[in-house]
N, C-alpha and C positions, 0 to 999 in steps of 0.2 A: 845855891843848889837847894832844891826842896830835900828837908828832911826825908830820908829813906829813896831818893829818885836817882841810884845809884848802884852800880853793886863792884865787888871787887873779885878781880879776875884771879885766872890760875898765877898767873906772874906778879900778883899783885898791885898791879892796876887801878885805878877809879875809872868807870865809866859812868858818864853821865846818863839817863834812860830817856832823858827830856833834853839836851842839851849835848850830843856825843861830838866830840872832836879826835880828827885825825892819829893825834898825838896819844889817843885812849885806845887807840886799833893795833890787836897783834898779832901778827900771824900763829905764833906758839899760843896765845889764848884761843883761837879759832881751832887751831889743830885738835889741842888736848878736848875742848870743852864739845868739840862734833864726834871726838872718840868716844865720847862715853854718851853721849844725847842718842836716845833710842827713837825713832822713827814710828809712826802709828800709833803713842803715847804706849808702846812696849808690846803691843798685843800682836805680835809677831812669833811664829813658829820656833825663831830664833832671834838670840839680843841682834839686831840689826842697826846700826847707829847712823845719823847723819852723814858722818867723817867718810865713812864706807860706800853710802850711797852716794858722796861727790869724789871721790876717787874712781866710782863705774864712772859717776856722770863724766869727768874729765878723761877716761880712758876711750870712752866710747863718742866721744865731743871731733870735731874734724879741726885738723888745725890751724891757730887763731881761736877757737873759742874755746881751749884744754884749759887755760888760769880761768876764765871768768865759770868755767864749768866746774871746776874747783872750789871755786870761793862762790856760788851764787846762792848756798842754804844760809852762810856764813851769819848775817843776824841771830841766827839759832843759836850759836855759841853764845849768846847775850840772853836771848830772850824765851829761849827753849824751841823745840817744834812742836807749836799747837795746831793738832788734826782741822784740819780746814773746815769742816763743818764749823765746828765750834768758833773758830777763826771769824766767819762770820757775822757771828755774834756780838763781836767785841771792836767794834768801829775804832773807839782809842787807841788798842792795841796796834791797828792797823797802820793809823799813824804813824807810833812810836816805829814803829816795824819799819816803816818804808822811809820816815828822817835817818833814822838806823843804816841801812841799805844802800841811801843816797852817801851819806859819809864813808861807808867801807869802799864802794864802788870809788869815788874821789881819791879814796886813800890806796888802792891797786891799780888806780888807772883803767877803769872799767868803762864801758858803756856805761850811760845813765839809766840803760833800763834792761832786761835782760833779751838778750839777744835773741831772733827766732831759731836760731842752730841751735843752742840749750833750751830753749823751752822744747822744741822738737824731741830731746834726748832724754831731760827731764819726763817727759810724757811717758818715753817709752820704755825707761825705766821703772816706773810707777806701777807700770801694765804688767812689769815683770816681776816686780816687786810683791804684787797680787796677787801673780800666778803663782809663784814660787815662795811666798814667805806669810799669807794671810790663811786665816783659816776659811774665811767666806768669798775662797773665791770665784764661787761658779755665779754670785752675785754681779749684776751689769752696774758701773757708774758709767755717767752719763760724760762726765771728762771725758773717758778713754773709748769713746764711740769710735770708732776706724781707725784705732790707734793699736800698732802690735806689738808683742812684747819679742826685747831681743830675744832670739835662738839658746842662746848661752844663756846656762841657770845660775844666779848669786851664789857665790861662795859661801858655802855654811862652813868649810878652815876658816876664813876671815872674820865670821859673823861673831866664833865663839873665841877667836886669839883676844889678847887681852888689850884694854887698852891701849897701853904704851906701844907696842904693836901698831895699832889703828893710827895715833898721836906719828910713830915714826914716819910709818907708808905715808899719809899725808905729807909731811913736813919735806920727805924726799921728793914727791911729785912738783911740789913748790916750787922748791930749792931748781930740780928739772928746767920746771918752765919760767919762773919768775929771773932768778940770778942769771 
């Protein structure tokens, strides 16, 4: 293992960053570590977390794709959520990001790639996301061209509950679909 190409999880864990195996993936690490990982690198009207946005996404997912809608930011609990622009920038990251991706996907029994029912939901989330929790949002991107944002406005109860909270409501949606 490369010095430092590693880090150690909430459960205490090794995960490899160059190197990740099955046996390094956990669901209680995903949970906790998307509860607290804020979305838009924090610049949100309210703390908004990953954990939160894949609990819409799984909620609002048709079903058959409620787990992988669940688990499709899941790298994030590894590797953070870096704003996509910048994401760009960083071709290695990408890499590491999507060998990442491929193992968690493996290890839930996922599709290899994410499916068009979630990326659909994903989108329209994002849309809503920007209506409702950005401050710039009367600005156009170019992703969400013909793309509408749900009806229903993100939970600002949920945004502001605490963690463990965030960490439960996941772990129960899981438990739901997955056992």
């Amino acid at each position: 293992m490369i010095e430092g190409a590693y880090i150690t999880t909430y459960t205490g864990k090794v995960l490899s960053l160059l190197d990740p195996q099955p046996e390094e993936i956990d669901v209680t690490d995903i949970a906790w570590a998307l509860a607290c990982e804020c979305r838009f690198a924090g610049h949100t009207y309210h703390p908004y977390t990953v954990g939160h946005h894949s609990l819409l996404a799984s909620q609002y997912s048709p079903t058959g794709y409620q787990l992988e809608a669940l688990l499709h930011d899941s790298t994030e609990a590894y590797l953070k959520d870096i704003p996509s622009p910048l994401k760009r920038l960083l071709p290695e990251y990408v890499e590491i990001e999507n060998r990442l991706d491929r193992v968690i996907r493996d290890t839930f029994g996922l599709p290899a790639e994410m499916s068009a029912a979630v990326k659909e939901v994903d989108l329209k989330l994002l849309a809503t996301e920007k209506r409702d929790l950005l401050p710039n949002a009367h600005e156009d991107w170019a992703m969400l061209e013909g793309v509408e944002a749900y009806v229903a406005p993100i939970s600002i109860a949920l945004c502001d509950a605490k963690p463990s909270l965030r960490r439960d409501l996941f772990m129960r949606r899981y438990e739901e679909l997955f056992l």
